[in-house]
C-alpha positions in Angstrom: 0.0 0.0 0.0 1.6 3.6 -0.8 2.0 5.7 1.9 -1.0 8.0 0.7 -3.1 4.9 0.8 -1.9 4.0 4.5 -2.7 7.2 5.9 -6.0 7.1 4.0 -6.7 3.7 5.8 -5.6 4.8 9.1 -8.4 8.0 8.8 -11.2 5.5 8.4 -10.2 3.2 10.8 -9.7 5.9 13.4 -12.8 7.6 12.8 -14.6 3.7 12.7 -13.5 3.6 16.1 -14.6 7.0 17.0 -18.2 6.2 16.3 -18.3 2.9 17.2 -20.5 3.0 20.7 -21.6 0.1 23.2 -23.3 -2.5 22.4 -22.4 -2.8 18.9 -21.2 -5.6 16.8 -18.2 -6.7 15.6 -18.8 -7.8 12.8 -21.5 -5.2 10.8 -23.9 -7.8 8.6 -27.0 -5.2 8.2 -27.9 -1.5 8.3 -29.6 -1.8 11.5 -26.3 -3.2 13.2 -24.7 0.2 12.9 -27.3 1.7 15.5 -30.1 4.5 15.2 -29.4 7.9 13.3 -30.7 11.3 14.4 -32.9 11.8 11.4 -34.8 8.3 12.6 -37.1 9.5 15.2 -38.7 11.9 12.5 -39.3 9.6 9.7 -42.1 6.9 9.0 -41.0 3.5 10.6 -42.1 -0.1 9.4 -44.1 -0.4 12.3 -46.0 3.0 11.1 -46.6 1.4 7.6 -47.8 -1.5 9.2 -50.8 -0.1 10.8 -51.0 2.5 8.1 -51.9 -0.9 5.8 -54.4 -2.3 8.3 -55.7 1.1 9.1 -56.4 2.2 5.5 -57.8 -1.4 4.7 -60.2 -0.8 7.1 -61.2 2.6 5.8 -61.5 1.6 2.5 -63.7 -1.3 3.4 -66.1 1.0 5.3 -66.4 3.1 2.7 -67.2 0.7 -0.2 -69.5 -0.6 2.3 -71.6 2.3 2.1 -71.2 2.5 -1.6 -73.2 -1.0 -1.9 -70.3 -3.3 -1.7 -70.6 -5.4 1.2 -68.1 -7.9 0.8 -65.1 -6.3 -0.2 -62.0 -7.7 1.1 -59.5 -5.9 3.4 -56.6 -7.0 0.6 -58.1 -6.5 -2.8 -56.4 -7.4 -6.1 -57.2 -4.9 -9.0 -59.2 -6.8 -11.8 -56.3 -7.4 -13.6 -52.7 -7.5 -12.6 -50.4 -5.0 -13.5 -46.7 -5.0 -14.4 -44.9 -4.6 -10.6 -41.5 -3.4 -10.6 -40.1 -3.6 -7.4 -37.4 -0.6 -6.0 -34.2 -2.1 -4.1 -32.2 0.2 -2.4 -29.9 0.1 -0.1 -28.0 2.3 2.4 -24.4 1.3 2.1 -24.6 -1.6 -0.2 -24.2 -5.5 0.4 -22.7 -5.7 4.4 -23.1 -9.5 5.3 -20.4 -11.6 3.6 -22.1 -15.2 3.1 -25.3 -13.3 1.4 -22.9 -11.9 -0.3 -20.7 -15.0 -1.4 -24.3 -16.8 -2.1 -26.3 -14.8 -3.7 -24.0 -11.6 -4.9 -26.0 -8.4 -5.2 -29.6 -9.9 -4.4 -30.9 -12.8 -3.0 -33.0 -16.4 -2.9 -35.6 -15.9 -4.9 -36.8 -19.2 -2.8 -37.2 -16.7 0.7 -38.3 -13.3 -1.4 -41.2 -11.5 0.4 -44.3 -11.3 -1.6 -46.1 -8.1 -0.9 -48.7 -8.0 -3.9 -52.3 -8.0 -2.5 -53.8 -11.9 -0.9 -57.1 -11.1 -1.2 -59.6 -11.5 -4.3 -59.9 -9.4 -7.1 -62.2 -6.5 -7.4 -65.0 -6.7 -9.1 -65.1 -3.8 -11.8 -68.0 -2.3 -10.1 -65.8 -2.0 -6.9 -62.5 -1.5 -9.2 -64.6 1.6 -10.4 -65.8 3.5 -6.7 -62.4 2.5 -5.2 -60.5 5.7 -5.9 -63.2 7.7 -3.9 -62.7 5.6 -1.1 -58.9 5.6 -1.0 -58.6 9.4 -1.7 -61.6 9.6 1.6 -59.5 7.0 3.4 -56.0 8.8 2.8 -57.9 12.2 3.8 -59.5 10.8 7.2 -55.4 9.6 8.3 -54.1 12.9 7.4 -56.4 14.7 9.3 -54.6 17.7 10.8 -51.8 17.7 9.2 -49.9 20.2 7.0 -49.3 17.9 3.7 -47.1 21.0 1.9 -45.6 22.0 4.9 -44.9 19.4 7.6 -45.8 16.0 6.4 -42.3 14.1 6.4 -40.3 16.7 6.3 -36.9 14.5 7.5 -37.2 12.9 3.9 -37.6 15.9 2.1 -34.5 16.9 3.5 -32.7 13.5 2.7 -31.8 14.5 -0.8 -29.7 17.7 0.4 -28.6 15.8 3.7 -27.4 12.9 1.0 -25.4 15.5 -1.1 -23.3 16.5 1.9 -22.9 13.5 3.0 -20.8 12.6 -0.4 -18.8 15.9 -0.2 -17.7 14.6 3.6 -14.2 14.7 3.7 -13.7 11.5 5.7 -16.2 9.1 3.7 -14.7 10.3 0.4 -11.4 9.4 1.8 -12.7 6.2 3.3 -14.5 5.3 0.0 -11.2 5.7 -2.2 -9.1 3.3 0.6 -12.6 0.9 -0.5 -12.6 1.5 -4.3 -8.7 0.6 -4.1 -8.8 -2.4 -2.2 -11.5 -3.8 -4.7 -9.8 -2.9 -7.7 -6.6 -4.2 -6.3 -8.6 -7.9 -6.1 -9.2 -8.0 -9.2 -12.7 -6.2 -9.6 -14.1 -2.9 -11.0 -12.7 0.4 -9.2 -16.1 1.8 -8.4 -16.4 5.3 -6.8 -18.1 3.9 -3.8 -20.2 1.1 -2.7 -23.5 1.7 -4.1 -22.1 2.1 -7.4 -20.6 -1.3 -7.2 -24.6 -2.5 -5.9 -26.1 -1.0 -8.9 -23.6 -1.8 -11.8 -25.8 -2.7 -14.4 -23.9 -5.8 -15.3 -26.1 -7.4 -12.6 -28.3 -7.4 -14.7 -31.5 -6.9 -12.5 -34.7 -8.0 -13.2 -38.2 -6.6 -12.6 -38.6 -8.0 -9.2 -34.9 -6.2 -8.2 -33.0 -9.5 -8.0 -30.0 -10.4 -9.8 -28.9 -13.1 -12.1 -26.3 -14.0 -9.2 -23.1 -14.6 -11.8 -19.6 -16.1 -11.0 -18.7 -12.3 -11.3 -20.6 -10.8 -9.3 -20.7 -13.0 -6.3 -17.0 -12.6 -6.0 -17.3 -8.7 -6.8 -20.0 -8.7 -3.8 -17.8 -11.0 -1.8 -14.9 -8.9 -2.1 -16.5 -5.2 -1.6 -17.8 -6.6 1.5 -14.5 -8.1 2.6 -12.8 -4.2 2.0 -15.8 -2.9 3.9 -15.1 -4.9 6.9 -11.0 -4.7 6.5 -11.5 -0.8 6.5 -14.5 0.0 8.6 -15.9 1.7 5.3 -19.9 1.1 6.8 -19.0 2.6 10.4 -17.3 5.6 8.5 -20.4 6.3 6.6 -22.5 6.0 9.1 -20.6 8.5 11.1 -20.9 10.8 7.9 -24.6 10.6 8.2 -25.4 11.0 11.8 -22.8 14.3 11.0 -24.8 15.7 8.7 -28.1 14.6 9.6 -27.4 16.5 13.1 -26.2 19.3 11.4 -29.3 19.8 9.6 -31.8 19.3 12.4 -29.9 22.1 14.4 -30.1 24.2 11.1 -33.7 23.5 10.5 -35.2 22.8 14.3 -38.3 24.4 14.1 -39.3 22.5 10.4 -37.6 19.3 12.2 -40.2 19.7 15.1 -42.9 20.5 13.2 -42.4 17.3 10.9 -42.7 15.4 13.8 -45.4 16.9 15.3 -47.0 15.4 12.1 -45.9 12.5 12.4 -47.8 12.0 15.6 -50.9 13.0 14.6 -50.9 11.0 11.8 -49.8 7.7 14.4 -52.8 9.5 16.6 -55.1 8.8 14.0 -54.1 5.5 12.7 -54.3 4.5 16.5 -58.1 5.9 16.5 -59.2 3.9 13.3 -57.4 0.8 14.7 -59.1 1.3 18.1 -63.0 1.9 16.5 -62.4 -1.0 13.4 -60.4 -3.7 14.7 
């Protein structure tokens, strides 16, 4: 390694163990193992979509209820079924090494969730008064709230949080001590690890999976091995909670506001929950 390259390495490792905090594991295999960021208390959470689902089933049932529909099913299908394309993302690319040895870029098609609607399909009578009832359900849950102002404001803040984040100093640094130890295995010399996640010669299909090539397992295999060897996740996480804290000081009163949304919208969810079931 030259010497830039060592002192390079030695920045992210030092500012790895900077960040690092109790209670966190060795060994970083998902997201979630690099602990909370200050931006997460304002934003939606799965356990908010959740009962957002059950609580805007509900809704919409009641409604087409009224409308002369008295069966409809708390998980419709539309009439017909439309093309889905599914959206992968991810927040620091592939992290756990044997998912990454196994199934490169995506994963077993054999464990996939399936999220399309369960229920029956919708007749075209009910396909045609559903829109009412959605647009009423979606009003009744955002009762009180601000929609232009306030309503998730942390994520309409990502884009510009996300923009400084990739001017950071110290990730940029960290990133180029990744791209190098890829290359130097034998691999692409991506910018930075979500370029290396999204190189097209995956070849992703319209579910999001991959066609899980010799290539590309050992190009997944080996990012995550330079992630772990230079502590490239911890380092970007540290760049986020930086500029995500930064921003919430800068914007406190939007921040607060935002959340304050938030929790009426959770208040109302809880109310339908609590009269429907």
């Amino acid at each position: 390694m030259t010497m830039r390259g060592w002192r390079l390495g030695v920045v992210a490792v030092l500012a790895a163990i900077c960040v690092s905090g109790p209670g966190r594991p060795e060994v970083i295999r998902t997201a979630s193992d690099l602990g909370p960021l200050p931006a997460d208390r304002y934003d939606f959470t799965p356990q908010d979509y959740q009962r957002s689902q059950r609580a805007s089933a509900l809704l919409d049932r009641q409604c087409m209820q009224r409308r002369g529909h008295p069966d409809f099913p708390l998980d419709p299908r539309d009439p017909s079924d439309p093309f889905v394309m599914t959206a992968v993302s991810t927040d620091y690319g592939a992290l756990d090494l044997a998912t990454a040895r196994r199934w490169g870029y995506g994963w077993d098609p054999a464990t996939s969730q399936d999220f399309r609607p369960k229920g029956r399909r919708m007749t075209n009578a009910e396909y045609a008064d559903f829109p009412a009832c959605n647009a009423e359900t979606n009003r009744r849950l955002m009762r009180g709230i601000d929609l232009k102002r306030d309503w998730l404001y942390a994520s309409t803040r990502a884009i510009e949080v996300d923009k400084a984040v990739k001017r950071d100093p110290r990730l940029r640094a960290a990133w180029a001590v990744w791209s190098r130890c890829v290359a130097e295995q034998g691999f692409t010399r991506y910018t930075d690890p979500v370029a290396a996640y999204t190189d097209s010669a995956w070849q992703r299909g319209s579910d999001g999976n991959t066609r899980h090539t010799q290539r590309e397992r050992a190009t997944a295999a080996a990012d995550v091995t330079c992630k772990r060897r230079h502590h490239t996740a911890e380092v970007w996480h540290a760049a986020r909670a930086r500029n995500q804290a930064v921003d919430i000081a800068r914007h406190r009163d939007r921040y607060a506001a935002g959340l304050q949304a938030l929790q009426t919208y959770r208040s109302n969810i809880a109310d339908v929950l609590r009269k429907l079931g």
